[in-house]
Residue frames as qw, qx, qy, qz and C-alpha x, y, z in Angstrom:
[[0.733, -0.515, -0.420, -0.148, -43.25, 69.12, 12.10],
 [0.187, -0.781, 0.424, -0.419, -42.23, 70.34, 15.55],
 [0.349, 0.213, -0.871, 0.271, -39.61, 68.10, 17.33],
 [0.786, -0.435, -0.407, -0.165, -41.24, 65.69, 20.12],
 [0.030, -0.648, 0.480, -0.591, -39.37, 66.53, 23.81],
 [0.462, -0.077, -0.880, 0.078, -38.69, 64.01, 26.00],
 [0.108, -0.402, -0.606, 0.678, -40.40, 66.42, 28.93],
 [0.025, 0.613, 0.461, 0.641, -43.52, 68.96, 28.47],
 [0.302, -0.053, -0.366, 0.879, -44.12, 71.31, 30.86],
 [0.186, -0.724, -0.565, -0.349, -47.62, 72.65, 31.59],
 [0.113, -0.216, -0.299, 0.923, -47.41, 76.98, 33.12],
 [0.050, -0.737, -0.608, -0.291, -51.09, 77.68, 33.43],
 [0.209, -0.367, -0.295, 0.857, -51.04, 81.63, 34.62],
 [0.018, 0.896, 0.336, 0.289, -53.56, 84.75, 34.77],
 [0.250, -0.934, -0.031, -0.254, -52.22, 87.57, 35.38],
 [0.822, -0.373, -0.001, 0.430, -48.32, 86.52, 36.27],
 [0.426, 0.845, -0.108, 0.305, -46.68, 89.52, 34.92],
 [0.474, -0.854, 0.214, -0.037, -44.78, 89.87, 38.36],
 [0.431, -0.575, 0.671, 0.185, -42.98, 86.99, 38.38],
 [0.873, 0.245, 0.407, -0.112, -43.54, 85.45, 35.39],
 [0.490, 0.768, -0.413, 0.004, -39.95, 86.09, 33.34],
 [0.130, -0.474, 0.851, -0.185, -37.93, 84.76, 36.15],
 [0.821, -0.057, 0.340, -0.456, -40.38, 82.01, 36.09],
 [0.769, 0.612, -0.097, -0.157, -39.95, 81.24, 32.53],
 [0.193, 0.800, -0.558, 0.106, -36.02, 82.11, 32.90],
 [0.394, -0.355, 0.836, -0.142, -35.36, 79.23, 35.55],
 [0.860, 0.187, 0.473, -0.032, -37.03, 76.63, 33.60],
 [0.712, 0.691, -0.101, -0.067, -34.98, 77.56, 30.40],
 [0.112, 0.702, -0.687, 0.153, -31.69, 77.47, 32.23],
 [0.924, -0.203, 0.263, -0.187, -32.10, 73.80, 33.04],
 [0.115, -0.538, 0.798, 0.247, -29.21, 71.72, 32.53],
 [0.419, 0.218, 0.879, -0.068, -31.49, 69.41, 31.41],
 [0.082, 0.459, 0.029, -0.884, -32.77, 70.82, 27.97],
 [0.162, -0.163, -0.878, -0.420, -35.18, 68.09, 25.77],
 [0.062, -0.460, -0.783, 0.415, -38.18, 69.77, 26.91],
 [0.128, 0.461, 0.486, 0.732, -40.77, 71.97, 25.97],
 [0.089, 0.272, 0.624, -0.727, -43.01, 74.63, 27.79],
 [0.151, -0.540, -0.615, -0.554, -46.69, 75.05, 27.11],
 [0.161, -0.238, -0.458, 0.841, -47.82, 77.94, 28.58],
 [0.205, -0.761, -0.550, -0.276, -51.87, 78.88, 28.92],
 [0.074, 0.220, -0.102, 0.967, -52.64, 82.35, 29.19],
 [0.015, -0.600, -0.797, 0.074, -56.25, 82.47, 31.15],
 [0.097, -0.842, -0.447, -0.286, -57.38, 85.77, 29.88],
 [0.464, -0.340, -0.218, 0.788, -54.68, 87.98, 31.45],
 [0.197, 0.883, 0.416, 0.090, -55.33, 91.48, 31.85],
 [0.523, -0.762, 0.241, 0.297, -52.13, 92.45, 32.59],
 [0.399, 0.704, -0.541, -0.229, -48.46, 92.12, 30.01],
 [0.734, -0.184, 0.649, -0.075, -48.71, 88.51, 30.71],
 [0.678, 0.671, 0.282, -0.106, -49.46, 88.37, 26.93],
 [0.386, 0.870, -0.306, 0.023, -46.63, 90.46, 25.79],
 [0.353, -0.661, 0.662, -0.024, -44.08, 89.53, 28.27],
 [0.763, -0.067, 0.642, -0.035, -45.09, 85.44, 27.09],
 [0.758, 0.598, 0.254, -0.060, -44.71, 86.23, 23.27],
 [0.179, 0.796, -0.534, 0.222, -41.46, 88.31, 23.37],
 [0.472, -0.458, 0.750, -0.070, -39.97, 85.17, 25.48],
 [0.750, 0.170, 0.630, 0.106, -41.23, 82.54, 22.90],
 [0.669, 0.734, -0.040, -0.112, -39.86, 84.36, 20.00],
 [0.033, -0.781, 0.623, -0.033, -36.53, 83.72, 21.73],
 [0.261, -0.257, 0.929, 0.047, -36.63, 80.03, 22.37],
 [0.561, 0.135, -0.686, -0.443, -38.39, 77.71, 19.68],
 [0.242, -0.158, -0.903, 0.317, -39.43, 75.18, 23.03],
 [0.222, 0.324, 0.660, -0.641, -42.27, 77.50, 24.33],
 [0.053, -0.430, -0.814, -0.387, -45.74, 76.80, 22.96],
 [0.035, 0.289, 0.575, -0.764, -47.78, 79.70, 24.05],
 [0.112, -0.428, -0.784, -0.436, -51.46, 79.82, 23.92],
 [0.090, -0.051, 0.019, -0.994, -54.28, 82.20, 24.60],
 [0.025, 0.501, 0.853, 0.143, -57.56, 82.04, 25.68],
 [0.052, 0.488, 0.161, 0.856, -60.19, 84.06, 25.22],
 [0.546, -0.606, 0.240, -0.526, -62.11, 84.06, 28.24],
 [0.137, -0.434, 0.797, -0.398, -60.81, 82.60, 31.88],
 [0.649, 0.086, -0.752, -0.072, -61.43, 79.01, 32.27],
 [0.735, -0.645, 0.060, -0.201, -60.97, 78.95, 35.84],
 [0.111, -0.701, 0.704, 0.022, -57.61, 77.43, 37.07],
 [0.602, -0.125, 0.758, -0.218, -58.53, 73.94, 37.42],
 [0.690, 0.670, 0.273, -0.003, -59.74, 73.92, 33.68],
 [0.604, 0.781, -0.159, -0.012, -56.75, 75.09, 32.66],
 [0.399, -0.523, 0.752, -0.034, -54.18, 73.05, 34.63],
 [0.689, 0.241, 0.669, -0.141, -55.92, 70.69, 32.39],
 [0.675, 0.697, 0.110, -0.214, -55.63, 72.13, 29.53],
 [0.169, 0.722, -0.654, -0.152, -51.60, 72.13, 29.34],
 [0.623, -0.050, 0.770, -0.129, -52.00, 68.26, 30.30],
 [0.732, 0.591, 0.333, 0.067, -53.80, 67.82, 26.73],
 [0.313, 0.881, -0.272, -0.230, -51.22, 69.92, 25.03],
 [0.435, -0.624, 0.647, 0.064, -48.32, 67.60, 26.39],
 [0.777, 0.467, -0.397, -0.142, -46.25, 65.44, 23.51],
 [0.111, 0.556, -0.800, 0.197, -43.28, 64.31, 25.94],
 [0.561, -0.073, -0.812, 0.141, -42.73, 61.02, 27.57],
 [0.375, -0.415, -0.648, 0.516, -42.83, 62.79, 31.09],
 [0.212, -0.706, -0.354, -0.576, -44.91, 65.70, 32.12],
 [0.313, -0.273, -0.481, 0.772, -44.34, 68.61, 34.91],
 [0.016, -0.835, -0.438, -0.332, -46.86, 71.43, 35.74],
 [0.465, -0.049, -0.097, 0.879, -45.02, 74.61, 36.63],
 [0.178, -0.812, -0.396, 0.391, -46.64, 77.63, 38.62],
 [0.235, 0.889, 0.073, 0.386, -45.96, 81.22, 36.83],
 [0.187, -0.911, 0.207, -0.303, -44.47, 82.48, 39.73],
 [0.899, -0.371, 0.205, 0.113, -41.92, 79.70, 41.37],
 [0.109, 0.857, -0.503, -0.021, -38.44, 78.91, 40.97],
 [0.983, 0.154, -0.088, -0.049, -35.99, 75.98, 40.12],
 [0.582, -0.536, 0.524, 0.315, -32.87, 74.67, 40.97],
 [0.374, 0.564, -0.586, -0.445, -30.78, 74.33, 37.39],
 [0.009, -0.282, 0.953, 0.108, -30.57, 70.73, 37.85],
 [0.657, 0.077, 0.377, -0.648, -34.39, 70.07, 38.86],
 [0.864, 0.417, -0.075, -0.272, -35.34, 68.06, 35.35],
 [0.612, 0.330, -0.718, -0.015, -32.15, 66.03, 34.95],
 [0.189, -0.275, 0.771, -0.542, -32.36, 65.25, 38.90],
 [0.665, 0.145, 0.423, -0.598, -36.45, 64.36, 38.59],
 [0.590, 0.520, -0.441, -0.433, -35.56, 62.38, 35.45],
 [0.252, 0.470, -0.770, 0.351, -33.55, 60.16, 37.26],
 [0.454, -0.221, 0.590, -0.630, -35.82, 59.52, 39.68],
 [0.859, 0.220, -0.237, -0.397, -37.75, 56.97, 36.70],
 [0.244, 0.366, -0.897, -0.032, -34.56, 54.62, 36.97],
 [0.295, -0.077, 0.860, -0.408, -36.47, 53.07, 39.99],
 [0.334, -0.271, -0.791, -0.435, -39.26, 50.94, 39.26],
 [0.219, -0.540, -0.800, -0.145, -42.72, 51.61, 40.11],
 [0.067, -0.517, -0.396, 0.756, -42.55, 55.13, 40.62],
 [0.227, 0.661, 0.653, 0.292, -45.04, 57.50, 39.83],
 [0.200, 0.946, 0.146, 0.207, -43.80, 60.54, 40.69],
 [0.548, 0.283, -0.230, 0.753, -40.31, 62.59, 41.06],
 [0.007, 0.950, 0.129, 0.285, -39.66, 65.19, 43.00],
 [0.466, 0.383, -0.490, 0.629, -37.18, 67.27, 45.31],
 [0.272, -0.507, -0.534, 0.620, -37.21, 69.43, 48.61],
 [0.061, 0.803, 0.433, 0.406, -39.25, 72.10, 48.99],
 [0.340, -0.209, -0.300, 0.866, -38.45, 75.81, 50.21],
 [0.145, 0.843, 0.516, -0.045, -41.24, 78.24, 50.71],
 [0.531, -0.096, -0.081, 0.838, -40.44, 81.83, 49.71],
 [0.097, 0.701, 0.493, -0.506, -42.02, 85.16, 49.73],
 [0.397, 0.873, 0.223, -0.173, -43.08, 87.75, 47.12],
 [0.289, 0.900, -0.315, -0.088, -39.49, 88.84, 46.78],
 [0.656, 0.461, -0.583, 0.132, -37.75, 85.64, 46.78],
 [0.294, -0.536, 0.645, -0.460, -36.78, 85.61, 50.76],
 [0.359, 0.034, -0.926, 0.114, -36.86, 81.87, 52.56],
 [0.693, -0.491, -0.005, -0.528, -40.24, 81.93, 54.57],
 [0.757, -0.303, 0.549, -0.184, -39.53, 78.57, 56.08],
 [0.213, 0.442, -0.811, -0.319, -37.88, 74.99, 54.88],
 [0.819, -0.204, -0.093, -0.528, -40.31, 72.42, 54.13],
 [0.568, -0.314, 0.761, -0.013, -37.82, 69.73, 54.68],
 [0.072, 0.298, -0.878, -0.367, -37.50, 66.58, 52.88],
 [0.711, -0.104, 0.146, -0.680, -40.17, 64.42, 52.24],
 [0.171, 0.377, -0.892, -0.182, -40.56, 60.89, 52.98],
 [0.865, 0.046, 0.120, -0.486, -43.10, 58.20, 51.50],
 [0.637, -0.180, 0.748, -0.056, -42.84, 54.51, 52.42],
 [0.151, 0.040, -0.819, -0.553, -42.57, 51.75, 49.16],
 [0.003, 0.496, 0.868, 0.020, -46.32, 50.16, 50.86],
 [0.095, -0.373, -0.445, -0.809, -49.18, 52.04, 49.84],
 [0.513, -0.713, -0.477, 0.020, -51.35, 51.84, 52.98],
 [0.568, -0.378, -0.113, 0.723, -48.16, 53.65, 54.56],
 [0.273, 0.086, 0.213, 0.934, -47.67, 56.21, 51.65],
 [0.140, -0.611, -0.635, -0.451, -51.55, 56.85, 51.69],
 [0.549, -0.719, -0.387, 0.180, -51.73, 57.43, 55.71],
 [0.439, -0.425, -0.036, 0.791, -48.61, 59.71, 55.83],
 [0.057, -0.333, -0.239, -0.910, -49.91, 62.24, 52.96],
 [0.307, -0.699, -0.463, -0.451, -53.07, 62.21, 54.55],
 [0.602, -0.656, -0.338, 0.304, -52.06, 62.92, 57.96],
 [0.453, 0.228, 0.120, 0.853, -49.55, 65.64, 56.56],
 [0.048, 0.738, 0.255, -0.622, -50.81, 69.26, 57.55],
 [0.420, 0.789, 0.418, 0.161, -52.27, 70.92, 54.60],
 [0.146, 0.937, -0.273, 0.162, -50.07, 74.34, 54.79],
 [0.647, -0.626, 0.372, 0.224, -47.05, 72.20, 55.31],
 [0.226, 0.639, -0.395, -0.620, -46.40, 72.20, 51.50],
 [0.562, 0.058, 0.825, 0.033, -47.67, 68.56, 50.68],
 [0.581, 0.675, 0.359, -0.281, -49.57, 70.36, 48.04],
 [0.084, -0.725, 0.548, 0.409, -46.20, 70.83, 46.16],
 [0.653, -0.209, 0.726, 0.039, -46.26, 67.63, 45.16],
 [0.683, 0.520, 0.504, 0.095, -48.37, 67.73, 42.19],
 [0.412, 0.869, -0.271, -0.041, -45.33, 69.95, 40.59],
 [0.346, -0.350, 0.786, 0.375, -43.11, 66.89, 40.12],
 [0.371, 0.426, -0.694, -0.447, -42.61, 64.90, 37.17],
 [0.706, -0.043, 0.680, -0.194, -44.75, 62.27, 35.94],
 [0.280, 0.193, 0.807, 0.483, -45.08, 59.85, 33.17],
 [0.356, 0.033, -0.266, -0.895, -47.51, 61.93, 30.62],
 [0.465, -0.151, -0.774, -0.403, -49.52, 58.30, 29.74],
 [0.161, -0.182, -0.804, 0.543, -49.99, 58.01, 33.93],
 [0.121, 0.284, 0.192, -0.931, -51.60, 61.29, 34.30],
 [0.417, 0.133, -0.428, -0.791, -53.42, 60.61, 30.76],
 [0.488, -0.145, -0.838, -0.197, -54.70, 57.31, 31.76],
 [0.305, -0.405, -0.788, 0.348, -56.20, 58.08, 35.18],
 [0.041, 0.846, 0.532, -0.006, -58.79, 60.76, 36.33],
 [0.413, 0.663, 0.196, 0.593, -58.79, 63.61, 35.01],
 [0.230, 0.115, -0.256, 0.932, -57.82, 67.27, 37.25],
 [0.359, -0.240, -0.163, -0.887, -60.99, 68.55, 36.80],
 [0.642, -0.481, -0.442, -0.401, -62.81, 65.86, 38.47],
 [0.519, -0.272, -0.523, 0.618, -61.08, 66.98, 41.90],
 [0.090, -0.538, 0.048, -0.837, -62.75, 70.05, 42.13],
 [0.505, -0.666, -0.543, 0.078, -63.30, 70.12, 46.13],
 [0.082, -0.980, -0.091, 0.156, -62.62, 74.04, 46.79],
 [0.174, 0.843, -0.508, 0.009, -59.14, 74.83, 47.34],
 [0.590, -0.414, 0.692, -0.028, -57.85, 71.27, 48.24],
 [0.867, 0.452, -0.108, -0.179, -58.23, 69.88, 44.39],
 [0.394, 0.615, -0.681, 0.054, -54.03, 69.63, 44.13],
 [0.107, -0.408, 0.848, -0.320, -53.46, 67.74, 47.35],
 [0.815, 0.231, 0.380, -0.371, -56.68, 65.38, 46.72],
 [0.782, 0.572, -0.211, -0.128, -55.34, 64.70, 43.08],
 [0.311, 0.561, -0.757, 0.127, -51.81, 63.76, 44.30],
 [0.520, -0.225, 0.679, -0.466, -53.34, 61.70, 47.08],
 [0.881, 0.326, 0.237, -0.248, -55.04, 59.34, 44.24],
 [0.440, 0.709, -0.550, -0.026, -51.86, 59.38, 42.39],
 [0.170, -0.454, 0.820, -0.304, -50.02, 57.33, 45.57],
 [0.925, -0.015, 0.310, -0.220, -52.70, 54.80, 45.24],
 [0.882, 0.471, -0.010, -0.008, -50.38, 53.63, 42.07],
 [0.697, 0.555, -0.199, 0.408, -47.01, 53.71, 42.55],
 [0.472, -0.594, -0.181, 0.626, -44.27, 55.09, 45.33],
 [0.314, 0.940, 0.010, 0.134, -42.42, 58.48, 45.02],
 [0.676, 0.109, -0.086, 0.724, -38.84, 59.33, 44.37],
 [0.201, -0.979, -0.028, -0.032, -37.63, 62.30, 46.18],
 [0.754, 0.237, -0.131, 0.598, -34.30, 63.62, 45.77],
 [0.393, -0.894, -0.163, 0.145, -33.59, 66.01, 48.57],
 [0.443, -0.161, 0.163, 0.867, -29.88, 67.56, 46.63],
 [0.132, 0.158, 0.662, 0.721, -32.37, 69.58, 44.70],
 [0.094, 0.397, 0.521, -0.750, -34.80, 72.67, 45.31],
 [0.031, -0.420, -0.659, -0.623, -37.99, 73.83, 44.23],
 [0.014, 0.253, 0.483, -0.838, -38.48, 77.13, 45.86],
 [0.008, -0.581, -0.774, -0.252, -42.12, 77.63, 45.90],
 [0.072, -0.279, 0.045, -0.956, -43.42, 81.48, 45.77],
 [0.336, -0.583, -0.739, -0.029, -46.31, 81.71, 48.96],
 [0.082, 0.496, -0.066, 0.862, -47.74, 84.71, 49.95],
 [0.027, -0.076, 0.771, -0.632, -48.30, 85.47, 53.60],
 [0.076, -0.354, -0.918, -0.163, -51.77, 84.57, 54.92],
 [0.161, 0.709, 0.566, -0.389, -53.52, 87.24, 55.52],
 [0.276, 0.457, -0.322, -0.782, -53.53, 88.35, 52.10],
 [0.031, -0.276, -0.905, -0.322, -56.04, 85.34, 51.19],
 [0.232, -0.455, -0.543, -0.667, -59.39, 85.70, 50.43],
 [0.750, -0.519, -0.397, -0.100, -60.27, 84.78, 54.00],
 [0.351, -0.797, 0.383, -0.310, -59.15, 86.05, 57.55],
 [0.386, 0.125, -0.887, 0.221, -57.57, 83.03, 59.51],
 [0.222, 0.071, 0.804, -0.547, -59.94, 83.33, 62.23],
 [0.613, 0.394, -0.147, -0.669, -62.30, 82.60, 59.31],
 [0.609, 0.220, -0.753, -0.120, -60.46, 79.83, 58.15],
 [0.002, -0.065, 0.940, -0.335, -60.20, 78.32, 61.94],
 [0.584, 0.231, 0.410, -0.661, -64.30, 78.71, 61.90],
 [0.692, 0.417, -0.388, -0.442, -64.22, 77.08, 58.78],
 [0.325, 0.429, -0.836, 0.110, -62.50, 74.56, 60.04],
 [0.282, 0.107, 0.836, -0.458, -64.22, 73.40, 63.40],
 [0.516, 0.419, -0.009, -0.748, -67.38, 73.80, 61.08],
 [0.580, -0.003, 0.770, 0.264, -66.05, 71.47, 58.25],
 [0.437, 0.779, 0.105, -0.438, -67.25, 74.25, 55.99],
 [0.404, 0.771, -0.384, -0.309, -64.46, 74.29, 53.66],
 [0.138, -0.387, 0.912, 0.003, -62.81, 70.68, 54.35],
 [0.699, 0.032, 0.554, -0.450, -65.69, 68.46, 54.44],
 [0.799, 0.589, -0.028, -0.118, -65.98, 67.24, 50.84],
 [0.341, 0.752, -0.544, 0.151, -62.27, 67.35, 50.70],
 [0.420, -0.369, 0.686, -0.466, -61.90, 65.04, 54.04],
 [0.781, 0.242, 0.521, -0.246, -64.25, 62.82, 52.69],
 [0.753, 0.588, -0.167, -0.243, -63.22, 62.22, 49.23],
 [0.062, -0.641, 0.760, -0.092, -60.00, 60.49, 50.51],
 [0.686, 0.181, 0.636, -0.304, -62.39, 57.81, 51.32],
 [0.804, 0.391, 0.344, -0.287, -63.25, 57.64, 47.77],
 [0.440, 0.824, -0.354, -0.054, -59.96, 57.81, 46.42],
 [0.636, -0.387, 0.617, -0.256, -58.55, 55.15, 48.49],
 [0.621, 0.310, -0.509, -0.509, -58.20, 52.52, 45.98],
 [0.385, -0.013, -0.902, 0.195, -58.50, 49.36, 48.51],
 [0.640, -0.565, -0.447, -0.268, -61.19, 48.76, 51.01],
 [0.686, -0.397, -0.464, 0.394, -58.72, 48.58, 53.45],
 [0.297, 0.251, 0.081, 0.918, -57.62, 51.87, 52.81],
 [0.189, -0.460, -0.250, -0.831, -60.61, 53.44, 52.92],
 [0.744, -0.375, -0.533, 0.143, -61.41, 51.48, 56.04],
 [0.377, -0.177, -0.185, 0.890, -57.96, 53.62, 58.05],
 [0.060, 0.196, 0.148, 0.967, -59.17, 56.62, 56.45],
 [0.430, -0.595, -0.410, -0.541, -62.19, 56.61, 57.95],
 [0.630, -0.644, -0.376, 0.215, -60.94, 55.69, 61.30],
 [0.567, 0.128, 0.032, 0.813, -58.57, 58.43, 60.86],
 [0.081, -0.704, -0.398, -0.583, -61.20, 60.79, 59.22],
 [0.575, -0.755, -0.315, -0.017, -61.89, 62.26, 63.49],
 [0.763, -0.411, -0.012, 0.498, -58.41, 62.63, 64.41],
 [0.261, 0.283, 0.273, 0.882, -57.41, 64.55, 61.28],
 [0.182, -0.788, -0.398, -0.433, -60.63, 66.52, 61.94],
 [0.596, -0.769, -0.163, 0.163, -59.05, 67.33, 65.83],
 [0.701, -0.277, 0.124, 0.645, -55.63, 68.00, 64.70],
 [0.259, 0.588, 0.439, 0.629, -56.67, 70.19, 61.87],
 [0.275, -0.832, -0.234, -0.422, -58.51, 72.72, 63.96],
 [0.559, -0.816, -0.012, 0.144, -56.22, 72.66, 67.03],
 [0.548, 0.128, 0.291, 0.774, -53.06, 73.28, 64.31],
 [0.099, 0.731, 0.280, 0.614, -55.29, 76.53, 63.06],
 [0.361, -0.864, -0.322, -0.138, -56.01, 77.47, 66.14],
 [0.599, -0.566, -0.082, 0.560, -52.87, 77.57, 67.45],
 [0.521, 0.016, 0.149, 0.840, -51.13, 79.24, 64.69],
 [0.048, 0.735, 0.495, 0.461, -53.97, 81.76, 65.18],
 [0.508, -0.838, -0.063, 0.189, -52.56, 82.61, 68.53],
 [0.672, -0.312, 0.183, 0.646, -48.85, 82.39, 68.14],
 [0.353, 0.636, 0.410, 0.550, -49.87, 85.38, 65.33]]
């Protein structure tokens, strides 16, 4: 029987051949090293396959698994979640990078009571590793009306969406709603971490990076002066905007968030707009 790890790791990737050794590489050098990775392949067409089998014949910790056709992401951010045996539980992008200390630092963060999630500082970087920008430090109050009102009020491309790659308790994650039932376009991560805060504060430890890999924006699917039309529109937000409301787990909560709901909607669209000029 295969040893139980006090951490599991969930790398859902399609198609990460790029960066997906160094990926692999920083999570094995962890000074922290009672952990396992489980890594879902989604139907790569690429040497994601090879590259992920010739790395788990070296270390006896990765669990790597194969589907035959692509799930979608969101279905399979879920699926390493079911795989997961440890006490605590981290989902880990294909393409990102870790400080060595990350896992014994976010481990640490449990001492405190009544948190529900770890994490560090965030640094954006580009395709080849450069510093785009520093996200800074984040900081969420111990009262939950507070911690609720400052994620939501957070700009969306200010890397809030990072969040949901700390470290939680596995049983947390298992015992409340599932990933999949946040499907509101691209805003599923930062919606799912936003219900998380209903339960619990977060530890942040700001000695300790977690350089996130973000490619520039106009190599998304969508122009920006697309996205700012989306925006004044509420095309792509609307469902997302509104589901805060139903994630809210107090009345009063959901009460703010509605009187909020307008303001975010003004700040949102004159945030796009500018950074559509200053382009």
């Amino acid at each position: 029987m295969s040893k139980i790890h006090s951490i599991s790791i969930g790398m859902p990737v399609y198609n990460g051949e790029a960066h997906l050794v160094q990926a692999i590489e920083s999570l094995l050098g962890q000074s922290f090293t009672d952990f396992d990775l489980i890594i879902a392949d989604n139907a790569s067409t690429d040497r994601t396959d090879e590259l992920a089998v010739s790395l788990a014949a070296k270390d006896s910790r990765i669990r790597y698994y194969r589907h035959e056709t692509n799930l979608g992401a969101v279905a399979n951010f879920d699926f390493v979640l079911k795989q997961a045996t440890g006490e605590y539980f981290m989902w880990a992008a294909y393409d990102d990078i870790w400080d060595s200390h990350w896992l014994e630092r976010m481990v640490k963060g449990f001492e405190t009571q009544g948190v529900v999630l770890s994490f560090g500082k965030v640094v954006a970087v580009n395709e080849t590793g450069s510093t785009i920008r520093d996200c800074g430090t984040y900081v969420f109050s111990k009262d939950r009306l507070q911690r609720l009102i400052k994620y939501f009020w957070m700009e969306e491309y200010s890397g809030k969406a990072c969040l949901i790659y700390g470290l939680f308790r596995t049983s947390f994650l298992n015992q409340n709603k599932s990933f999949v039932d946040f499907n509101v376009n691209n805003f599923s991560d930062m919606l799912f971490v936003f219900h998380c805060l209903n339960y619990g504060t977060v530890h942040i430890d700001p000695s300790t990076v977690f350089y996130k890999r973000m490619p520039p924006e106009n190599q998304g699917k969508f122009s920006l002066r697309t996205k700012v039309l989306n925006s004044v529109l509420m095309m792509d937000r609307i469902r997302y905007y509104v589901g805060h409301i139903a994630e809210a787990s107090h009345v009063i909560d959901k009460l703010v968030i509605v009187l909020l709901l307008p303001l975010k909607y003004v700040k949102a669209v004159v945030s796009n707009i500018f950074r559509m000029v200053v382009r």
